[in-house]
C-alpha positions as MATLAB code, in Angstrom:
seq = 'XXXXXXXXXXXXXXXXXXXXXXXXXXXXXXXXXXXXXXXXXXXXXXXXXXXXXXXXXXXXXXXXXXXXXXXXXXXXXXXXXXXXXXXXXXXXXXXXXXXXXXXXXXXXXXXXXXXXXXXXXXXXXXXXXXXXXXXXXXXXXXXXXXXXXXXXXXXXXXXXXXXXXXXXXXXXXXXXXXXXXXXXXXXXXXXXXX';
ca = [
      13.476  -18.135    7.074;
      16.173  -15.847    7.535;
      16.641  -13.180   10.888;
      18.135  -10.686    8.126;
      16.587   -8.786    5.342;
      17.632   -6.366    2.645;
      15.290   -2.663    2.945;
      15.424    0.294    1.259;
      15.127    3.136    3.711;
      15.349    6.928    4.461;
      17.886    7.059    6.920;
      17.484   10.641    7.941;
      15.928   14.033    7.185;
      16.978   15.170    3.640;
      17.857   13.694    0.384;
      18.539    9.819   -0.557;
      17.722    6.545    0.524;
      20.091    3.755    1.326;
      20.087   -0.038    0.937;
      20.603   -1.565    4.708;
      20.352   -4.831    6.457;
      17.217   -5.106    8.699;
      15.599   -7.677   11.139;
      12.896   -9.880    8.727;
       9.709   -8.327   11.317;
       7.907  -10.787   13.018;
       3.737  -10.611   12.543;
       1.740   -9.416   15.184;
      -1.849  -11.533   16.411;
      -3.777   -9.976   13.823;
      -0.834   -9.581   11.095;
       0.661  -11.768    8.116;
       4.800  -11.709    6.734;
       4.606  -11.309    3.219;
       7.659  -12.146    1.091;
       7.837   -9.130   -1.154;
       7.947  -10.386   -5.319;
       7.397   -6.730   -6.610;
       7.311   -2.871   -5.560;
       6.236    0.073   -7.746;
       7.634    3.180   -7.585;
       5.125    5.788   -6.497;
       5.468    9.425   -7.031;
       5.245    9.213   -3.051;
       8.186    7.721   -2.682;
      10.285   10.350   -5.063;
       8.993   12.691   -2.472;
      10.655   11.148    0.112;
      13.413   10.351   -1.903;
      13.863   14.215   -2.752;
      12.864   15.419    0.450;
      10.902   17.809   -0.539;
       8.047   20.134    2.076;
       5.115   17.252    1.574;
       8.286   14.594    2.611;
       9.498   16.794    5.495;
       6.275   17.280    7.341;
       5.635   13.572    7.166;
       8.250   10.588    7.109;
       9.719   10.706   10.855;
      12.913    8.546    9.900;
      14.329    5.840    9.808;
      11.626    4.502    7.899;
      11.320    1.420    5.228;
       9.475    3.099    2.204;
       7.488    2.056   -0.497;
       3.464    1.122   -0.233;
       2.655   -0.156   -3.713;
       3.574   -4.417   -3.099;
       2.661   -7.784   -3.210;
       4.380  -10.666   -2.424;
       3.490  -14.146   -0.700;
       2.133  -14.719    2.810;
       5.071  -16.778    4.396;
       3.513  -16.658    8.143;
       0.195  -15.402   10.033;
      -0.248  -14.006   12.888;
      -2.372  -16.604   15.909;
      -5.160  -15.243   15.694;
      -5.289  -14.694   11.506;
      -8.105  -17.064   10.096;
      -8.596  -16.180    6.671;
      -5.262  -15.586    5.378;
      -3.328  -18.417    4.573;
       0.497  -19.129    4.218;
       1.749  -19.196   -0.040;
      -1.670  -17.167   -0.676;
      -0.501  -14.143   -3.118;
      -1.558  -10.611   -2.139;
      -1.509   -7.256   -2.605;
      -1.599   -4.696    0.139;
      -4.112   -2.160    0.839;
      -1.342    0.389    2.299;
      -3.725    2.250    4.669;
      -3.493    0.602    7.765;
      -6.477    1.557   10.374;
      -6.808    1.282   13.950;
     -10.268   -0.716   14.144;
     -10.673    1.152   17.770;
     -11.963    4.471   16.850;
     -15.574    5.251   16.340;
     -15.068    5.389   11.964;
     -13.650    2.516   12.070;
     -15.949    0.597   14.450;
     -19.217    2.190   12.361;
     -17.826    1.201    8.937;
     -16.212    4.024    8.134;
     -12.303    3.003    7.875;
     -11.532    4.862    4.848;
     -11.617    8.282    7.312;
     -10.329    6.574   10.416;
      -8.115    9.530   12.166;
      -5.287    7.354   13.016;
      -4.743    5.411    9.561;
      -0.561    4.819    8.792;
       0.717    4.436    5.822;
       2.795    1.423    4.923;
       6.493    3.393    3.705;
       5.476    6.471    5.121;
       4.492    6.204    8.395;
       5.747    3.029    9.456;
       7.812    0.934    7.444;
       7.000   -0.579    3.765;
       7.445   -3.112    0.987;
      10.950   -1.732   -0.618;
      12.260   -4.527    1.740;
      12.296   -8.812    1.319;
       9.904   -8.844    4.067;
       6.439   -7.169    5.185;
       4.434   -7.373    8.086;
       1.005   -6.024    7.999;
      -2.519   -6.441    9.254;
      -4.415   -9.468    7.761;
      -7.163   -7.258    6.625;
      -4.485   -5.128    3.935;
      -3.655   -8.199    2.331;
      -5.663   -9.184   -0.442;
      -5.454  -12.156   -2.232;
      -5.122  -12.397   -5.746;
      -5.505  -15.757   -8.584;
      -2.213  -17.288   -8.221;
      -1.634  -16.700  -12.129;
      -2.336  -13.031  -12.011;
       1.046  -11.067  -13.308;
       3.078   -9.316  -11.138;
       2.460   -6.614  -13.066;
      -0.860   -5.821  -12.235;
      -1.070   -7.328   -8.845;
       1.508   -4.554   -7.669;
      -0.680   -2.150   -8.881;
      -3.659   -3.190   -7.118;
      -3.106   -0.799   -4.417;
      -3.041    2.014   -7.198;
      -6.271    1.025   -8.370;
      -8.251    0.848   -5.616;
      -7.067    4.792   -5.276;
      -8.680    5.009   -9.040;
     -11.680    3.071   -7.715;
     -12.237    5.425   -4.826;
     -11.697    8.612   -6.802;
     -14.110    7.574   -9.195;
     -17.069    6.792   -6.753;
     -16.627    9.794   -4.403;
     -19.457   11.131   -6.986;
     -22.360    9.621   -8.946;
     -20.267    9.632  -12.294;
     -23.064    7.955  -14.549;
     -23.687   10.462  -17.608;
     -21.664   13.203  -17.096;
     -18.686   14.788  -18.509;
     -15.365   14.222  -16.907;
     -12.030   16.060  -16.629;
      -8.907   13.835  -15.349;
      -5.763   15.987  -14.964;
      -2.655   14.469  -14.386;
      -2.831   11.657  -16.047;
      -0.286    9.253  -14.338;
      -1.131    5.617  -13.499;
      -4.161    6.662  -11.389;
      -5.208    8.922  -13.565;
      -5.225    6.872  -16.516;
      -7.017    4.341  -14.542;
      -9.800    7.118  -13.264;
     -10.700    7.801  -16.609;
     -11.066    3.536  -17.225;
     -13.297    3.521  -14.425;
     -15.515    6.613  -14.763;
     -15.939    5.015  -18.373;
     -16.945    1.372  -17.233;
     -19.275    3.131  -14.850;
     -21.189    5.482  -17.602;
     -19.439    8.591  -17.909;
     -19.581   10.044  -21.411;
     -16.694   10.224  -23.612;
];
């Protein structure tokens, strides 16, 4: 494996990104390297990219971006048990603390301290990824990158769609990018009317 990697990254405060040479990050106990195979572009990172207010008041550069990836698991962390090296994942990009009391009653999802892969620590626009066990999901080797990098994506559409009981009602879906198109899938497969 090499020390070096390629990673996109926002440099500073303001405008652009830049391609730079980084150290390949070495897991933690509880973490897994991933070898990166695929990236989407999320209208996250255009924000950063643009550096617009939403950008400003969050990334605290320099910071690899990008959270929508998945990739192979290359090495594991000593005490990782059920992740396995060449398994291919995709990564949940909300990484929780498993300390606080949401998180030790079930309740991750609202854990107070959750980070952001490519926002508030560094993300998958890079050869390389390390990240905790438990955000790497593994997928059927045969699935296409394609959909596996948009696995993260959907689980937002998932969400969304079960904050409410959906089943029989009307519903409205505006903005109607990738997660929105994949709301309306959902709310459908789960019995809202057409």
């Amino acid at each position: 494996m090499p020390n070096t990697m390629k990673a996109m990254i926002k440099p500073h405060r303001g405008p652009g990104l830049i391609m730079t040479e980084r150290l390949v990050p070495e897991p933690g106990p509880d973490e897994v390297l991933v070898k990166v195979a695929a990236v989407s572009i999320c209208g996250t990172d255009l924000h950063i990219y643009n550096w617009d207010p939403w950008a400003a008041s969050r990334i605290n550069p320099p910071v690899i971006v990008g959270h929508e990836v998945c990739g192979h698991i290359v090495a594991t962390g000593n005490m990782v048990a059920d992740r396995k090296v060449g398994e291919f994942v995709s990564l949940e990009s909300h990484v929780v603390c498993n300390a606080c009391v949401y998180c030790r009653t079930g309740r991750g999802h609202i854990c107070q301290n959750t980070r952001l892969i490519g926002v508030a620590r560094d993300g998958g626009f890079a050869e390389y990824i390390a990240i905790a066990a438990q955000n790497a999901w593994p997928n059927p080797p045969d699935l296409p990158l394609e959909i596996a990098v948009l696995q993260e994506n959907f689980g937002n559409a998932v969400h969304t769609a079960f904050t409410v009981d959906l089943r029989a009602r009307k519903v409205l879906v505006t903005g109607c990018g990738p997660v929105g198109i994949m709301t309306i899938l959902v709310a459908r497969a789960v019995g809202a009317r057409a």
